[in-house]
BALO-757963 format. One record per residue (C-alpha): x, y, z negated. Coordinates in steps of 0.001 Angstrom, whole numbers, padded with zeros to 6 digits, always signed. Layout:
XYZ;...
end
This chain:
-018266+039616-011580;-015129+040063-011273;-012187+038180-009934;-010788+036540-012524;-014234+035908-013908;-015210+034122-010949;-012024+032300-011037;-013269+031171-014712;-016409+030100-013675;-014838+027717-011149;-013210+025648-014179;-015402+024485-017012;-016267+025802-020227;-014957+022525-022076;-014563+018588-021576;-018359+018318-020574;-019787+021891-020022;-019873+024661-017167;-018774+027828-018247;-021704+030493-019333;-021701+033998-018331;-024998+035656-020149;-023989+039344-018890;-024803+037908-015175;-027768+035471-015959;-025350+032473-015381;-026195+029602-017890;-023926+026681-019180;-025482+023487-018133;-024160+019738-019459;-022362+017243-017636;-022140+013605-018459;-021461+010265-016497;-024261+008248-015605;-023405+005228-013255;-025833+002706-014865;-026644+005042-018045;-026338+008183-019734;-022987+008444-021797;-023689+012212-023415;-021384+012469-025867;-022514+015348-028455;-019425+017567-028107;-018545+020747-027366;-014472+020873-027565;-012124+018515-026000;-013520+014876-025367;-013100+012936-028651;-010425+010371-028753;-012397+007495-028097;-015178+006885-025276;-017226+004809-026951;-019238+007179-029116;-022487+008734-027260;-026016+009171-027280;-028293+006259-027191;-029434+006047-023318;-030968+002650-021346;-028076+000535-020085;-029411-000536-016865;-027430-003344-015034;-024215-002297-013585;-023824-001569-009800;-021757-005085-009501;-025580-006627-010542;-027624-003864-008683;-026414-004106-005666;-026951-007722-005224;-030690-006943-005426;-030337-005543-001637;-033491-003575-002670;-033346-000087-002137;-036203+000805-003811;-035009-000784-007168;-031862+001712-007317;-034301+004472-005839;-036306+003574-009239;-033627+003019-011491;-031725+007035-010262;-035003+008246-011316;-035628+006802-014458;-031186+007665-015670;-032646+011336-014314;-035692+010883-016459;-033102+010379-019554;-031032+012942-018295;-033597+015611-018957;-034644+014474-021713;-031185+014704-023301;-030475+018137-021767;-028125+016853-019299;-028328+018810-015571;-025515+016905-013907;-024600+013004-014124;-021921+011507-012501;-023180+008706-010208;-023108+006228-007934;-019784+005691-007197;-019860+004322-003908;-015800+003156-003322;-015629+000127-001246;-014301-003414-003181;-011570-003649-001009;-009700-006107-003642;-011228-008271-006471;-008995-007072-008954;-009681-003493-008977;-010810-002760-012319;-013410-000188-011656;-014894-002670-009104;-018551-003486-011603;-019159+000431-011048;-018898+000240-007152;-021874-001815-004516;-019932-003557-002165;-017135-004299-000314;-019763-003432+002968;-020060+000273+003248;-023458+000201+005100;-025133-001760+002344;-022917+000971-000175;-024259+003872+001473;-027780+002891+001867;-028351+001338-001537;-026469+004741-003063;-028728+007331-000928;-032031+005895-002660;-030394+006124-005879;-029573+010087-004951;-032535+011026-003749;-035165+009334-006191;-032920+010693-008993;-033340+014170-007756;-037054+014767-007507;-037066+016012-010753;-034079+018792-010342;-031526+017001-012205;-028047+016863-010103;-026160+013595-009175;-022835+013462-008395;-021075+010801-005933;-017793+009349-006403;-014952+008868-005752;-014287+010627-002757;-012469+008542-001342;-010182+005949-001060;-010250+005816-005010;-009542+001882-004490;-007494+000676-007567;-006503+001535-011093;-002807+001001-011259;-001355+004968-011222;-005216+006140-009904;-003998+009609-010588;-001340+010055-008087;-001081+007134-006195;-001244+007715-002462;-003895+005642-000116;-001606+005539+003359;-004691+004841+005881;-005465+005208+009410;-007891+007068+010615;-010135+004236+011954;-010431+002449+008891;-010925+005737+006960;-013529+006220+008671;-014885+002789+009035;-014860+001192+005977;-013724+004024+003024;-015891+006942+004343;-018838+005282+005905;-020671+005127+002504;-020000+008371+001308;-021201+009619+005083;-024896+007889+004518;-024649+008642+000635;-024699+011912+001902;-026626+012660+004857;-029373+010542+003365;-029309+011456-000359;-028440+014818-000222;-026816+014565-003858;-025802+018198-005476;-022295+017516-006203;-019957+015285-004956;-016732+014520-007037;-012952+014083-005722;-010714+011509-006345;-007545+011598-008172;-005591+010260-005801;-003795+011706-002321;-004619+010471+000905;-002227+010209+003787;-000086+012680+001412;-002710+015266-000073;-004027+014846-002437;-008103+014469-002677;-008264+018184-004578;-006194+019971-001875;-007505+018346+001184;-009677+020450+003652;-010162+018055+006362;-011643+015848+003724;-014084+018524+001992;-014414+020965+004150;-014107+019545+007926;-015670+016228+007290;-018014+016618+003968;-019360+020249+004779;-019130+020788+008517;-019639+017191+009795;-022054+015363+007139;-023975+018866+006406;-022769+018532+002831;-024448+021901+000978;-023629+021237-002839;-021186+021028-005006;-017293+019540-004808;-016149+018967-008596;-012703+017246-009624;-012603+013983-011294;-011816+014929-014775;-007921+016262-014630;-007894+015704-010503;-007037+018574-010312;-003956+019555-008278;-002760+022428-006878;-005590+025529-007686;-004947+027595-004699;-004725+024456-002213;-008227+023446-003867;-010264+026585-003443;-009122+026701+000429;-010299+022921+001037;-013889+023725-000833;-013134+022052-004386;-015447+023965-006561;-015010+023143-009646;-012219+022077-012317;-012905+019459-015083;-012582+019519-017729;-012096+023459-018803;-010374+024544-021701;-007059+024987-020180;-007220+028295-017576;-005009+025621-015471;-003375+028365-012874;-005552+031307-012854;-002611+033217-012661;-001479+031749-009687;-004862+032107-008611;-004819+035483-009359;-001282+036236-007630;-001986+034557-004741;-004987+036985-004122;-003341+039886-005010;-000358+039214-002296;-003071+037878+000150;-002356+033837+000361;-005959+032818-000941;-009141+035741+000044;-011581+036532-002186;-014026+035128-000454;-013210+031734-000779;-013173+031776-004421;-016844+033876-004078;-017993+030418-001781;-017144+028225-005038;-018746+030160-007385;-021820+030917-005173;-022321+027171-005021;-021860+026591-008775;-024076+029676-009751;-027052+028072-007374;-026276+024641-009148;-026015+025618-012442;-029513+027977-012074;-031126+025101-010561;-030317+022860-013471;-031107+024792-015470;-034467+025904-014606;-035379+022147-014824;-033860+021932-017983;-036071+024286-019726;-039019+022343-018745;-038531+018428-020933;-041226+016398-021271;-039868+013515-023165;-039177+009869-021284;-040651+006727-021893;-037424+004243-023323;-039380+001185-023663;-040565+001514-020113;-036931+002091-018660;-036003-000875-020991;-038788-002838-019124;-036793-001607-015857;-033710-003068-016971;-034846-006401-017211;-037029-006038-013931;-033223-004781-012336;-031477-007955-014041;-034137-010525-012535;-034006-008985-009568;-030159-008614-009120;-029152-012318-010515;-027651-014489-007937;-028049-017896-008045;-024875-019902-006665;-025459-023404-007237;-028394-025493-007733;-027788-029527-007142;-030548-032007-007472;-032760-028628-008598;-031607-028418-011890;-033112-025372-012134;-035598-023908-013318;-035613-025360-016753;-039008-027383-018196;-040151-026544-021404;-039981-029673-022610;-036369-030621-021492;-034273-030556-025220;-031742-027645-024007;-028551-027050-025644;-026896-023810-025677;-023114-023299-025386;-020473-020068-025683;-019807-017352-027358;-021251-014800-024638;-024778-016454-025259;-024893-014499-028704;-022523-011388-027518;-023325-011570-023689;-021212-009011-021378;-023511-006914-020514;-021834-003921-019285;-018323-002908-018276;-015590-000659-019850;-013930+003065-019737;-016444+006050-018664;-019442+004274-018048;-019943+002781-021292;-023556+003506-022548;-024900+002855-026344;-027909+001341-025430;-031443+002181-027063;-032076-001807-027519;-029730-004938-026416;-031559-008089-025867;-029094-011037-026028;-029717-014595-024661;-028957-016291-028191;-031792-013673-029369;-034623-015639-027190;-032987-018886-026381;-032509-021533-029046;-030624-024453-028790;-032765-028167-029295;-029989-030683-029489;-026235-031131-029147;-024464-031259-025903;-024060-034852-026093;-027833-035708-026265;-029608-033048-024212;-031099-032922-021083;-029542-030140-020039;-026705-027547-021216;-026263-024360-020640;-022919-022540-021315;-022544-018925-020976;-019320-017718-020287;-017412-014810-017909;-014653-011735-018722;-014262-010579-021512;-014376-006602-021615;-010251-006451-021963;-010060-008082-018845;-011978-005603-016672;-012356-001841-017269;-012146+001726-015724;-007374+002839-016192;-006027-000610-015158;-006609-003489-012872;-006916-007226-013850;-003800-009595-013739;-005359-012116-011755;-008538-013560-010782;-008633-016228-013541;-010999-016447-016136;-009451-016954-019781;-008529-020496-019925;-010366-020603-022990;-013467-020200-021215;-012751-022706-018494;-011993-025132-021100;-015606-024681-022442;-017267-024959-019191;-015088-028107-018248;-015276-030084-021952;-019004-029276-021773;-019549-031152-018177;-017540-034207-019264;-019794-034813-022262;-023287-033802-020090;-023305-034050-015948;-026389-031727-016048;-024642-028772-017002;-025318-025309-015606;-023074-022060-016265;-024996-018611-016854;-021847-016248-015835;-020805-012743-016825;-018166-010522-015254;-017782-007424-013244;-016034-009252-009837;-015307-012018-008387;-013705-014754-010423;-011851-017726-009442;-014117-021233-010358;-011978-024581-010481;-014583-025963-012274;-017723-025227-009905;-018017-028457-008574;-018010-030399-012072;-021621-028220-012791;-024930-028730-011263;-025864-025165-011698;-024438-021488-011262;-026477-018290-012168;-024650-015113-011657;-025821-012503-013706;-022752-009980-013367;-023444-007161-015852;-027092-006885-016528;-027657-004378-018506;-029601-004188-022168;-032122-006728-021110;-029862-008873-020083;-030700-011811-022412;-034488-011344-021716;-033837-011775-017423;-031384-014638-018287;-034348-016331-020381;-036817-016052-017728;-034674-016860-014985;-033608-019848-016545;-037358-020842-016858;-038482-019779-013642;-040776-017296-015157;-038504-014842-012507;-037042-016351-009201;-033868-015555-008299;-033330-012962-005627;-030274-011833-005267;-027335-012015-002532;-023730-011584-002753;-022710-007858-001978;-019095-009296-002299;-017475-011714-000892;-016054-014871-003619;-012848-016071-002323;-011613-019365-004111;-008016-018121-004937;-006879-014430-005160;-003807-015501-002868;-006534-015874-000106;-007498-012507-000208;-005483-010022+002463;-004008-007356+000470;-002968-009961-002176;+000644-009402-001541;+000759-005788-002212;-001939-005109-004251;-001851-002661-006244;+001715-000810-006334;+001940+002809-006552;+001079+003906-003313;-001901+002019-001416;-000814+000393+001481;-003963-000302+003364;-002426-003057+005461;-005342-004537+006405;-006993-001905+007828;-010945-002434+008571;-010322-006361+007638;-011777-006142+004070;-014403-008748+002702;-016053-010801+004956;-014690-008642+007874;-011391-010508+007072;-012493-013854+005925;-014694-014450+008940;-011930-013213+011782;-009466-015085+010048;-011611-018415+009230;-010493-018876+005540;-012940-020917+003549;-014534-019071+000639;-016333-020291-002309;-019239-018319-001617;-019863-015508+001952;-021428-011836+001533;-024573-012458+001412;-025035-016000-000112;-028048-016978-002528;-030133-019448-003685;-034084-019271-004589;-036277-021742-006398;-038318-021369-002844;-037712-021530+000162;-037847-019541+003424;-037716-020594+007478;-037237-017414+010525;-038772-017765+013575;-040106-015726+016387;-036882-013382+016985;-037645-010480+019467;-035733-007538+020854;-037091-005073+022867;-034709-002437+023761;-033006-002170+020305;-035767-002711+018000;-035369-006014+016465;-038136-008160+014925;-038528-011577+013095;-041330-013041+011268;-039927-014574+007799;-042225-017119+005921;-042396-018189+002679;-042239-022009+002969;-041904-023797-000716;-043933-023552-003286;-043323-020775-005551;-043785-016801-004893;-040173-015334-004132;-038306-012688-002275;-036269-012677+000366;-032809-010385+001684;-033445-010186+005527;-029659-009291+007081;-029264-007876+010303;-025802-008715+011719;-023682-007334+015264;-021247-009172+016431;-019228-007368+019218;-017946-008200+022222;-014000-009054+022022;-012439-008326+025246;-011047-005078+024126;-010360-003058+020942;-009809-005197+018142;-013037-005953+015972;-014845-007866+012848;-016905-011256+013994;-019903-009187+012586;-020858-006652+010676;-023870-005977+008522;-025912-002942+009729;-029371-003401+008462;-031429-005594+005669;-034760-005351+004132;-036255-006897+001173;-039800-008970+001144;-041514-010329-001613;-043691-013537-000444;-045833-015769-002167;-046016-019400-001266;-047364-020025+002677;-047076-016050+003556;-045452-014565+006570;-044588-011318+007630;-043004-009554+010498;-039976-007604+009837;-038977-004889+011974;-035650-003316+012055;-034357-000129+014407;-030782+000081+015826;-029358+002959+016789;-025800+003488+018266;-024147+004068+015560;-024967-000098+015182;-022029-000416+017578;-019992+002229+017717;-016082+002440+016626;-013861+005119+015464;-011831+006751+018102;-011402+010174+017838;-015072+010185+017465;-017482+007428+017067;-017614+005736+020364;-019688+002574+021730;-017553+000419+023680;-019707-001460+026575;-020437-004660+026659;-023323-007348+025152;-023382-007403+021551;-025107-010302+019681;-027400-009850+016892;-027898-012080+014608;-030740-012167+011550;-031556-014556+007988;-030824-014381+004689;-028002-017450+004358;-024985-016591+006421;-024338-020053+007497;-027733-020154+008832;-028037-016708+010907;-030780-016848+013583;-030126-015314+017204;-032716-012786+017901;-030831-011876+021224;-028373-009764+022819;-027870-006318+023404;-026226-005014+026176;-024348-001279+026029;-022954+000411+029226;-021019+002187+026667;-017465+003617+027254;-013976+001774+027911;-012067+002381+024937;-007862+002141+025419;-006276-000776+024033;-003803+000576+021681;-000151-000632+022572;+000631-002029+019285;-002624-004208+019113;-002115-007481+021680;-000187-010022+020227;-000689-008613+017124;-002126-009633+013244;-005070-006998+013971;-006592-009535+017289;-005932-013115+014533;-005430-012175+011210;-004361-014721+008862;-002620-014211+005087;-001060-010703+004541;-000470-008236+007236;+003129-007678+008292;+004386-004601+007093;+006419-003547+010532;+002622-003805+012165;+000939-001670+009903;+003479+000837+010571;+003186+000612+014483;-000661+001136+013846;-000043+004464+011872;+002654+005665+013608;+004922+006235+011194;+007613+004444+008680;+006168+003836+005108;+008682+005582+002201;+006895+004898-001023;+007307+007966-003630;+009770+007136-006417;+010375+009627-008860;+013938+010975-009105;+015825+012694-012319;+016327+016269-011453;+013390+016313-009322;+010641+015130-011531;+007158+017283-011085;+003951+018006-012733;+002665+015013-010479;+005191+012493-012499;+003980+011032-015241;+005463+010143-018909;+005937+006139-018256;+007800+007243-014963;+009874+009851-016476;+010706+008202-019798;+013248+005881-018491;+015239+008827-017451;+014928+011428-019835;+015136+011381-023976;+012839+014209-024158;+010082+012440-021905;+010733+008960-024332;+009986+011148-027245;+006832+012686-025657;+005523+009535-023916;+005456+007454-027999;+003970+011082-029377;+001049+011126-026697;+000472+007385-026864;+000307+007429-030696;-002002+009906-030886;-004689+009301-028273;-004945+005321-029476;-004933+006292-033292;-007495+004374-034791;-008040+002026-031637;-007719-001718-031945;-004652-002817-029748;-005230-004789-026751;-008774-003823-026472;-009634-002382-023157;-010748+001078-024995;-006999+000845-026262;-005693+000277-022947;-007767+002505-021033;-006274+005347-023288;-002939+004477-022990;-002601+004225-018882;-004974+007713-018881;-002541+009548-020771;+000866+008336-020746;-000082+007376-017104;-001199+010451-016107;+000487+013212-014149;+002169+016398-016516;-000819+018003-014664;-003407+016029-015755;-002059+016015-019620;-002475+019811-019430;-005765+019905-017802;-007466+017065-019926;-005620+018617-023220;-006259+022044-022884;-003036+023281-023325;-000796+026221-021986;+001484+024884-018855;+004123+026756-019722;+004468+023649-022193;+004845+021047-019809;+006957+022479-017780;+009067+023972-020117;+009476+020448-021044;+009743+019282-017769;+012647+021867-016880;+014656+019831-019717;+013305+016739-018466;+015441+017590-015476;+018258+018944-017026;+017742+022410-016758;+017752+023013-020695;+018099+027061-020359;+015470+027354-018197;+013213+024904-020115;+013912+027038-023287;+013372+030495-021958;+010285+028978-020766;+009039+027091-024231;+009414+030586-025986;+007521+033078-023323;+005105+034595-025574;+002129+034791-023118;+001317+031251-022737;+001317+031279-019184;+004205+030445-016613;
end
């Protein structure tokens, strides 16, 4: 091949396909995302201008439901059968899990992410990986890393330290990894520490490939793409989408006066040919996939992942005879899913209303159920949510429901944490989240007990949004990460606020007791029995708590779990192996500090049992000077801003863009306040990519903040148009009209 070939090859051919090169046996093979579903939209060209329109595909429950199943071998089952489709539809690559830690409720991504713990993340994301594999289809992990909020995703800048990076942000992506082994792995849009995910070799080269063993492939979030040469010198493989040769000439330069080799760009290709081959091998061989079977799946994943929050005087499960009246909108048009990318047509959609009937008014039944939650334009992928409120409207139907019948239960909906004023006016709370196409068939036999409820918080509730750490910041342009390793239930429990319900928290219509806790040397066993009368499963959590006479650290931390499925009077051992990284830190390495660390076991974190104490001779680890005294040993409400600094070592200048200096990175809401030209762009782009949308719908907004409040870069990528364009227009932009001209009219359409 030669070089500018192989620089080719390293972009794709279009929005959703890898570039073909028949003269060298190189295939094109089809990308699509695949969180929770297939989305394969039948194109070739650029992306139509809505996201909405794909292939029929089984809409599993989203990773907000999932992952409070704690059951590794559902997700293991649930990557295989979204592989399964993906074959069948002629799809190699899929982009999923995204493993990117909840590190605030309002994120609006946050249904497509686990946890807010990254052990439970990683673990939960590396069965999904390797199950989904088997077959030879390619997953793709994302979004690597510190992809934590919507608000200017594409080039805001995470400002982190390095012990939290590697912590909390990169500790799921590190077991994602070395225990998945997933083909691709996908950068983020935005810069860490300054550099942006694209560019950054310590991140994909140092860390992914020479530290976790990564072998596979690094591929841009669609437009992520920064600066070309910068890219293929940190490992970033491959540019999405393609369509716009975005700087192969300055690829191509850069060679030819010796500032990029060769052989770097021959290392991306390489690992795209051997990807691509691979696919497509598989590819060639379908066999067709059972639907009905994957639908039967969905509801299995539903039951399985429903969490059951409140459950006075045992309201539930439901008798058959009880006269049940059903209440809210969401019980005919549940939210079942979440918005942006990730939005799958599903092959059948089961709703409640569909297999639950209502047998009296509110006033005069035994029991009423209202279904409420978020509605989709509260939560989607291209902007965060206002608040943690639900729409009043929907608190006024819970509340006006309980004042006319005290046995009322809510059967909720939404993709994080919400705040509940009304829970303790309701006998009963069952947390669905977004389950998926069977939703309404799980919700039916939930309700009846025909399923028992199994699932456990992977997120912590807090009641008000002002409780939560990062409140006070969250998001601006540039992610302060003031918190540091104090996210979740890491900060809730050092600090003591009251929550409305812990990591970890759920109810069962059974019950379970722990006894007989052993350690010997660190392997860890408990015998968990079944003690009520109905057949049930139960989350075993394994917590460390750490000594605290030196460097500054959680009350406990999760590091392992295990899921058991008893019937009524059954036992069973359960044993768990620790290993150091159990009680490690990061410092310059990962590094055990000595001491006795308690560990505690159960599935209710109020009720932990001790199984013992393990004692490490470990290493003394320095007290750093900015620590005693400090919010980092108490933490309580937002993080001073002069501390966080001390703990980074440096003074925190957020980026604001500046007429005259405006660059490709700026984007047109930034730039439009300064410049006519910019104004005049900014309605032109805005009109067009919503045309035909419904305003205020999250579809409608999620177009709007990815185009107008995208980078220059990013419009060029994603559009498939000549730079010279752009910054042509961004040489006017900053007054430099001759230049912007000269630039407009250059006949070769590059510059």
């Amino acid at each position: 091949m030669t070089l500018k070939e192989k620089i080719a090859l390293c972009e794709g051919k279009n929005f959703w396909e890898t570039r073909d090169f028949p003269q060298y046996g190189i295939p094109s093979i089809f990308m699509c995302d695949g969180p929770h579903g297939l989305r394969k939209q039948e194109v070739t060209g650029r992306e139509p201008s809505g996201v909405n329109e794909s292939r029929p595909a089984t809409c599993f429950p989203a990773a907000v439901s999932t992952a409070c199943s704690w059951d590794e071998e559902l997700l293991g089952k649930i990557g295989a059968a979204i592989a399964e489709e993906a074959l069948d539809q002629g799809v190699g690559v899929f982009l999923g899990p995204g493993v990117n830690i909840k590190r605030n409720p309002l994120c609006g991504r946050n249904f497509e992410y686990f946890s807010e713990d990254p052990y439970l993340a990683g673990k939960l994301a590396a069965s999904y990986i390797k199950n989904a594999q088997k077959n030879g289809i390619a997953t793709c992990v994302k979004h690597f890393a510190c992809n934590n909020q919507e608000y200017r995703r594409f080039n805001s800048d995470s400002v982190i330290d390095e012990r939290t990076l590697r912590e909390i942000y990169l500790t799921p992506f590190e077991i994602a990894v070395r225990e998945g082994r997933p083909k691709a792995v996908m950068c983020a849009y935005n810069k860490i520490n300054g550099v942006y995910c694209s560019d950054n070799k310590v991140l994909l080269t140092d860390i992914l490939r020479n530290e976790w063993g990564f072998e596979g492939v690094v591929i841009t979030d669609w437009g992520a793409m920064n600066d070309r040469i910068a890219a293929f010198k940190a490992g970033c493989d491959l540019n999405m989408p393609g369509g716009s040769n975005y700087m192969e000439q300055e690829v191509l330069d850069a060679v030819a006066r010796g500032e990029l080799s060769e052989a770097e760009i021959d290392r991306s290709a390489e690992r795209i040919k051997k990807m691509v081959r691979e696919a497509y091998e598989v590819l060639g061989n379908r066999t067709g996939c059972d639907y009905n079977a994957h639908h039967e799946l969905a509801r299995i994943a539903a039951e399985q992942s429903a969490v059951l929050l409140k459950n006075e005087d045992d309201i539930l499960p439901l008798k058959e005879w009880q006269k049940i009246a059903i209440v809210g909108d969401m019980a005919g048009n549940m939210r079942y899913q979440g918005s942006g990318s990730s939005h799958i047509n599903p092959t059948k959609l089961v709703q409640p209303a569909d297999v639950l009937k209502s047998r009296a008014s509110v006033e005069e039944a035994d029991v009423a159920v209202v279904f409420a939650g978020l509605p989709p334009e509260y939560e989607s992928e291209g902007f965060d949510r206002d608040s943690m409120e639900m729409p009043p409207e929907q608190v006024r139907l819970i509340e006006e429901t309980a004042a006319k019948n005290p046995n009322t239960v809510v059967v909720l909906f939404c993709g994080a944490p919400v705040e509940t004023p009304w829970a303790d006016r309701v006998k009963g709370i069952l947390y669905m989240g977004l389950p998926g196409q069977a939703g309404g068939e799980a919700v039916k036999n939930l309700l009846y007990g025909i399923a028992n409820p199994s699932g456990k918080l992977a997120e912590t509730w807090p009641i008000r949004y002002s409780d939560c750490p990062s409140a006070a910041y969250y998001p601006q342009r540039d992610g302060q990460y003031r918190e540091g390793i104090y996210v979740g239930y890491r900060y809730y429990d050092k600090a003591n606020v009251r929550v409305r319900w812990k990591f970890g928290f759920g109810l069962s219509y059974t019950e379970f007791a722990y006894s007989n806790p052993q350690i010997n040397g660190e392997t860890v066993k408990i015998t968990v029995t079944n003690t009520g009368k109905r057949a049930g499963a139960e989350v075993v959590q394994l917590y460390i708590a750490p000594p605290h006479d030196g460097i500054h650290r959680p009350v406990k931390e999760l590091k392992r779990f295990a899921k058991v499925f008893l019937t009524p009077g059954e036992n069973r051992e359960i044993s768990f192996t620790l290993d150091n990284r159990c009680f490690a830190v990061w410092d310059g390495g990962w590094k055990v500090p000595e001491g006795k660390y308690t560990v505690l076991v159960g599935g209710n974190p109020d009720k932990l049992t001790v199984a013992g104490v393990v004692e490490k001779a470990g290493e003394k680890i320095k007290v750093p000077y900015w620590q005693p005294g400090s919010w980092y040993e108490k933490p309580f409400g937002p993080p001073p801003l002069e501390q966080w600094e001390k703990m980074i070592g440096s003074k925190y200048v957020p980026y604001t863009p500046q007429k005259g200096n405006f660059t490709m990175n700026d984007t047109l809401a930034e730039m439009k306040k300064y410049s006519f030209i910019m104004r005049i762009l900014y309605w032109y782009v805005k009109i067009s990519v919503t045309r035909g949308m419904k305003r205020g719908t999250a579809e409608y907004r999620m177009m709007v903040e990815s185009s107008v409040g995208s980078p220059l870069r990013n419009l060029q990528i994603s559009g498939g148009m000549s730079g010279k364009i752009f910054r042509g227009l961004l040489a006017i932009a900053n007054g430099k009209y001759i230049k912007g001209l000269r630039t407009l009219l250059k006949k070769d359409g590059m510059y």
